[in-house]
BAVO-359549 format. One record per residue: residue number from 1; residue in three letters; x, y, z of N, C-alpha, C in turn. Coordinates in steps of 0.2 Angstrom, whole numbers, plus 5000, padded with zeros to 4 digits. Example, Ala and Ser with C-alpha at 12.3 -4.5 7.8 and 13.67 -1.06 7.14 Angstrom:
residues 2
NODE num residu n_c1 n_c2 n_c3 ca_c1 ca_c2 ca_c3 c_c1 c_c2 c_c3
NODE   1    ALA 5066 4972 5039  5062  4978  5039 5066 4984 5039
NODE   2    SER 5064 4989 5035  5068  4995  5036 5064 5000 5039
***
This chain:
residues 146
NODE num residu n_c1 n_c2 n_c3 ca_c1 ca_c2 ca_c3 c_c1 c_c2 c_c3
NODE   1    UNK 5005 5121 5083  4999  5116  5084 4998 5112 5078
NODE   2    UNK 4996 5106 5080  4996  5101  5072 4990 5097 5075
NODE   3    UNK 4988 5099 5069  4980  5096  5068 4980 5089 5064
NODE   4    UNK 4975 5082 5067  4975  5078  5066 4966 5077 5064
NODE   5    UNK 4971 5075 5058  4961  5075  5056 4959 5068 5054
NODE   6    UNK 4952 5066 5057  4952  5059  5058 4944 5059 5056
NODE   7    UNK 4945 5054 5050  4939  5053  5048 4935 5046 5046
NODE   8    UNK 4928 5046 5049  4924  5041  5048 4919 5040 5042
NODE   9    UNK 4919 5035 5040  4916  5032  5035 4907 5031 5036
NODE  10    UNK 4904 5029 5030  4897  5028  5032 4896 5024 5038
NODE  11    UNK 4888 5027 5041  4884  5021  5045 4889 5026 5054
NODE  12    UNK 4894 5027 5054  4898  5028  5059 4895 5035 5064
NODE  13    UNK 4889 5036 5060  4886  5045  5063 4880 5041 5068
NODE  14    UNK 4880 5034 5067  4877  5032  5071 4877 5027 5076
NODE  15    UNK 4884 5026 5078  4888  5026  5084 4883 5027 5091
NODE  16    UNK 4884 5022 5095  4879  5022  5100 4872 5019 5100
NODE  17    UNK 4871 5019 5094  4864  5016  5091 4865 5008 5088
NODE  18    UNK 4869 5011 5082  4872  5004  5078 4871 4999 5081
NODE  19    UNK 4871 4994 5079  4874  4986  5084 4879 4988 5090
NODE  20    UNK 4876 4990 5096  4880  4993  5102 4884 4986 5103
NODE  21    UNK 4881 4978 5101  4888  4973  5105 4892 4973 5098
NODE  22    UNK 4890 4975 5093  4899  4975  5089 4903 4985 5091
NODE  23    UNK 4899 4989 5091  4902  4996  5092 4900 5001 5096
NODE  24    UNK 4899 4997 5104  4897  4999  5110 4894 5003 5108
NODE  25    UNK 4891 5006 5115  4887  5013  5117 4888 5018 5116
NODE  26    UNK 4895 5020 5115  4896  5028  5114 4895 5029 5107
NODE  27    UNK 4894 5037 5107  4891  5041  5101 4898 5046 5098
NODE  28    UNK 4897 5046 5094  4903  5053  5089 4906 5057 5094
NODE  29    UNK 4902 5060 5098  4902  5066  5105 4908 5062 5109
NODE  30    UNK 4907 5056 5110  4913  5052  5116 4920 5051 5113
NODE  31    UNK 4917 5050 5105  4925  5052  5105 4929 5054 5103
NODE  32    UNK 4924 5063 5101  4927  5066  5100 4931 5070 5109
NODE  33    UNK 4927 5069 5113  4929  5071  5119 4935 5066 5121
NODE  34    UNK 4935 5059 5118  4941  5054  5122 4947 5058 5118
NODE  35    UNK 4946 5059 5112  4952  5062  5107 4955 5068 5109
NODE  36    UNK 4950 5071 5111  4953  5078  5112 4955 5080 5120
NODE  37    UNK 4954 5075 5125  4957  5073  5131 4964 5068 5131
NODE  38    UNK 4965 5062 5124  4969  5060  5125 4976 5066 5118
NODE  39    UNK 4975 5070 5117  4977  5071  5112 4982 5077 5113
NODE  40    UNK 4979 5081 5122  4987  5085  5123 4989 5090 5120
NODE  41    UNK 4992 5092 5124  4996  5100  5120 4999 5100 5112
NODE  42    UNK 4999 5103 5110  5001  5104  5105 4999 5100 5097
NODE  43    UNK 4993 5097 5099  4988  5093  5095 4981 5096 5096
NODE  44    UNK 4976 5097 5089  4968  5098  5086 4970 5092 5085
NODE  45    UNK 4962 5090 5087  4957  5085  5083 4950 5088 5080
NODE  46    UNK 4951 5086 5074  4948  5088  5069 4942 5082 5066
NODE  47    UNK 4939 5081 5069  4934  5074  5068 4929 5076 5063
NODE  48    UNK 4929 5071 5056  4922  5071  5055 4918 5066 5051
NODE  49    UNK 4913 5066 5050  4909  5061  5048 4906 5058 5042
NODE  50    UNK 4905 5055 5037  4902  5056  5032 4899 5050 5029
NODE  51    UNK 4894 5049 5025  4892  5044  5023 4891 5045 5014
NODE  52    UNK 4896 5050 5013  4897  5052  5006 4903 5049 5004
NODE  53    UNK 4904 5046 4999  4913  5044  4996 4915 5050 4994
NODE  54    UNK 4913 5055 4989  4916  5060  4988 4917 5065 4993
NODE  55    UNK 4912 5066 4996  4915  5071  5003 4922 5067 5005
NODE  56    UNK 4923 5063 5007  4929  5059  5010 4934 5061 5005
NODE  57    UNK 4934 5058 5000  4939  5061  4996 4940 5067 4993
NODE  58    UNK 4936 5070 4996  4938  5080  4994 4944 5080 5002
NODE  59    UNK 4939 5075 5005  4945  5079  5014 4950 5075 5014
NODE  60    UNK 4951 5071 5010  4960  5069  5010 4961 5070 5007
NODE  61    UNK 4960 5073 5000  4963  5081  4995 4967 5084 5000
NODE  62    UNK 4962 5089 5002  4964  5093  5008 4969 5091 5013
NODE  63    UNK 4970 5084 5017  4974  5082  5019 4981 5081 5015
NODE  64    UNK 4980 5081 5010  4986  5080  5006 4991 5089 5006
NODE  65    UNK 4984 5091 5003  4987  5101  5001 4990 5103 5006
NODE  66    UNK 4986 5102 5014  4988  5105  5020 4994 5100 5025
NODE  67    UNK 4997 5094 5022  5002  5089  5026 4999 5086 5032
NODE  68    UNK 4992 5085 5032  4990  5085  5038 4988 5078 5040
NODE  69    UNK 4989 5074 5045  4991  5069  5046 4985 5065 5048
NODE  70    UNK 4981 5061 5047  4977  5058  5046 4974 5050 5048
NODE  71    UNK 4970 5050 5050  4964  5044  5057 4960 5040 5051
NODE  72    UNK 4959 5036 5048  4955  5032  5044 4949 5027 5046
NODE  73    UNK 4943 5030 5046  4938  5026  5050 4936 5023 5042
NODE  74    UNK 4939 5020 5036  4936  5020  5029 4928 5016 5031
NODE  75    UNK 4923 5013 5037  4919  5009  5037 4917 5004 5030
NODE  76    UNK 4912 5004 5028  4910  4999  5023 4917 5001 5017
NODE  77    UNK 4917 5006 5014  4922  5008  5010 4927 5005 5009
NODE  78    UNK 4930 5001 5015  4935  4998  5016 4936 4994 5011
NODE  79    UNK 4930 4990 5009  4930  4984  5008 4931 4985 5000
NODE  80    UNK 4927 4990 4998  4927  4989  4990 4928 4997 4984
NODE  81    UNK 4928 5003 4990  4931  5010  4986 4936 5009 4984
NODE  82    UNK 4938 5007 4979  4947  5009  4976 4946 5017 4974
NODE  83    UNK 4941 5020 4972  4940  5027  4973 4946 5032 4980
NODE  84    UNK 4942 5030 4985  4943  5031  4992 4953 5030 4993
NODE  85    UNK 4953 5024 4990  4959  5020  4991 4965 5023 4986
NODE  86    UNK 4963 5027 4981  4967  5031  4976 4969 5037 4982
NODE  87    UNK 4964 5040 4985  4965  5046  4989 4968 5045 4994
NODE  88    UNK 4967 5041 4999  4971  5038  5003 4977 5039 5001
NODE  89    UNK 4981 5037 4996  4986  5035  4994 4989 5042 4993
NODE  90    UNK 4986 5048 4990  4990  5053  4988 4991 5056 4997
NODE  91    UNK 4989 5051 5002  4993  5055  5007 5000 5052 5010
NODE  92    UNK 4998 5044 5010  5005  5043  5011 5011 5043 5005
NODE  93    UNK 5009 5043 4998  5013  5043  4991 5018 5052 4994
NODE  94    UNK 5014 5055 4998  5014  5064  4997 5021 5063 5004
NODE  95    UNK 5020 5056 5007  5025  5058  5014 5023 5059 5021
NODE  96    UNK 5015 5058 5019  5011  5060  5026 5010 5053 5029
NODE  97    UNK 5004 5057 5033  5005  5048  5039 4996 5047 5037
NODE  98    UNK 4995 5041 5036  4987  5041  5036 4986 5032 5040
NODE  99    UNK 4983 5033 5046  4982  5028  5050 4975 5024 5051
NODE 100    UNK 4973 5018 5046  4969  5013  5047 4964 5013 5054
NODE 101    UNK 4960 5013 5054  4956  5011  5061 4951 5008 5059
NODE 102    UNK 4950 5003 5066  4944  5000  5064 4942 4999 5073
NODE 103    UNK 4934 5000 5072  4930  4999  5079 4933 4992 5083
NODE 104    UNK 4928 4988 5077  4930  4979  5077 4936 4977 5076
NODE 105    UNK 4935 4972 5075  4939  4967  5069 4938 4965 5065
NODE 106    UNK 4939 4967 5060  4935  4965  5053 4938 4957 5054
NODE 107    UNK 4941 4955 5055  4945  4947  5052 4941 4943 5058
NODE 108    UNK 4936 4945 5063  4932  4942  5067 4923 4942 5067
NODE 109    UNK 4925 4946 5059  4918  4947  5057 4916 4944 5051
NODE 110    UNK 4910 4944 5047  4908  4940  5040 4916 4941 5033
NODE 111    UNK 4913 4936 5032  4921  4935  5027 4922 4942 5024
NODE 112    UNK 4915 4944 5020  4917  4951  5015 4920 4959 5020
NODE 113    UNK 4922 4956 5026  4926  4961  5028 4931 4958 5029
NODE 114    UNK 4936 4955 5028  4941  4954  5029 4944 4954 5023
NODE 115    UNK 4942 4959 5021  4948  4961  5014 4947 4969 5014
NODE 116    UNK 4952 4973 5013  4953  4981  5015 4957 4984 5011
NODE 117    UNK 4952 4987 5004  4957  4989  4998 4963 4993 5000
NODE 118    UNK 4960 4997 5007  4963  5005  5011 4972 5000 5013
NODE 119    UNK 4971 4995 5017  4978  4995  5021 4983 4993 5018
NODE 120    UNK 4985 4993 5010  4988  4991  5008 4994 4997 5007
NODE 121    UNK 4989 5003 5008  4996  5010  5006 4994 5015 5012
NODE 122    UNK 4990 5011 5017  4992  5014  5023 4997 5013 5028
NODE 123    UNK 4996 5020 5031  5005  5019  5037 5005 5012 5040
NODE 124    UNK 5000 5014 5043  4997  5007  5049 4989 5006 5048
NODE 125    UNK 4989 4999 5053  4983  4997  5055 4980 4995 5060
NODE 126    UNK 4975 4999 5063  4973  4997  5069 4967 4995 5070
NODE 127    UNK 4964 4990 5074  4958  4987  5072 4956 4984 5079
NODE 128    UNK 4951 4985 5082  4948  4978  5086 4947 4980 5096
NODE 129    UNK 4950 4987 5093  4951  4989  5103 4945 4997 5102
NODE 130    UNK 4940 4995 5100  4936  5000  5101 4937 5007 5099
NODE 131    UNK 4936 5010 5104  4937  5019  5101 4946 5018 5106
NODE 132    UNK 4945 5013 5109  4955  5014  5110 4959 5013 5101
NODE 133    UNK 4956 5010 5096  4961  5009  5090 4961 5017 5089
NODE 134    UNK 4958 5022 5091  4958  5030  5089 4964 5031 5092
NODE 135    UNK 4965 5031 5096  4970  5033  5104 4975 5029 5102
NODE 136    UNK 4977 5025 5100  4982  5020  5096 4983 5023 5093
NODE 137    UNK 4980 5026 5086  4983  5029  5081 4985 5037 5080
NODE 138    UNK 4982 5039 5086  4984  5045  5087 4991 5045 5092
NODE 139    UNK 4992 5040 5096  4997  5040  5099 5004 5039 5093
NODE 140    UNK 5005 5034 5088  5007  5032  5083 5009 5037 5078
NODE 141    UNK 5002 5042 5078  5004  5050  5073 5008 5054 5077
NODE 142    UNK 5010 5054 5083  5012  5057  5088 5022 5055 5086
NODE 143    UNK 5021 5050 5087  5028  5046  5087 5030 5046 5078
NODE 144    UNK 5026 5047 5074  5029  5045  5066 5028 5049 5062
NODE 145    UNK 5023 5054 5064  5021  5059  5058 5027 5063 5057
NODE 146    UNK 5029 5068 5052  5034  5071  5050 5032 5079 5053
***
């Protein structure tokens, strides 16, 4: 079984509420139900949440010690945690896979989000197709992960 742990950055706990025309209606619960519907045998989804930087970066430690391949919601973080962006790194530096997501599109939104410390030493990058960039990226851990 190979567990794919997929994590969300500030503000993203409140999903469903948020500005519903930038990041629809559904709530954390939808996607952890679309994920774990589209995610199939021999695949956990491991979802979680957080509006802490160091929390995030204890769970991609973790990510790193356990090879365990990984969903990146970095939300605001994106734009200016090299914190964040050091941790990231120790998963793909390590051989793992760590996959970029984004709800929107940041490059169809105010200028200070189209710059994204994270995607430089991520596997990939997915942006702009809603809770489908999760399903994207988990299809892609599917086909790349080791």
């Amino acid at each position: 079984m190979t567990t794919v742990l997929v994590l969300n950055g500030p503000n993203l706990g409140r999903l469903g509420s948020r500005e519903p025309d930038v990041y629809g209606h559904q709530d954390m619960a939808a996607l952890r139900a679309l994920l774990q519907a589209e995610a199939g045998e021999g695949y956990t989804i491991d979802l979680r949440q957080t509006d802490d930087e160091a929390e995030m970066i204890h769970w991609l430690h973790g990510a790193v010690d356990s090879a365990t391949p990984v969903i990146l919601n970095p939300a605001a973080f994106t734009h200016y945690s090299y914190a964040l962006r050091d941790a990231a790194a120790l998963v793909t530096k390590s051989g793992g896979t760590l996959i970029e997501v984004h709800i929107s599109n940041p490059h169809a939104r105010e200028e200070f989000r189209h710059t994204s410390v994270i995607s430089g030493i991520a596997t990939g990058v997915i942006a702009g197709f809603g809770f489908d960039s999760y399903v994207l990226a988990l299809w892609a851990i599917g086909r790349i992960a080791p």
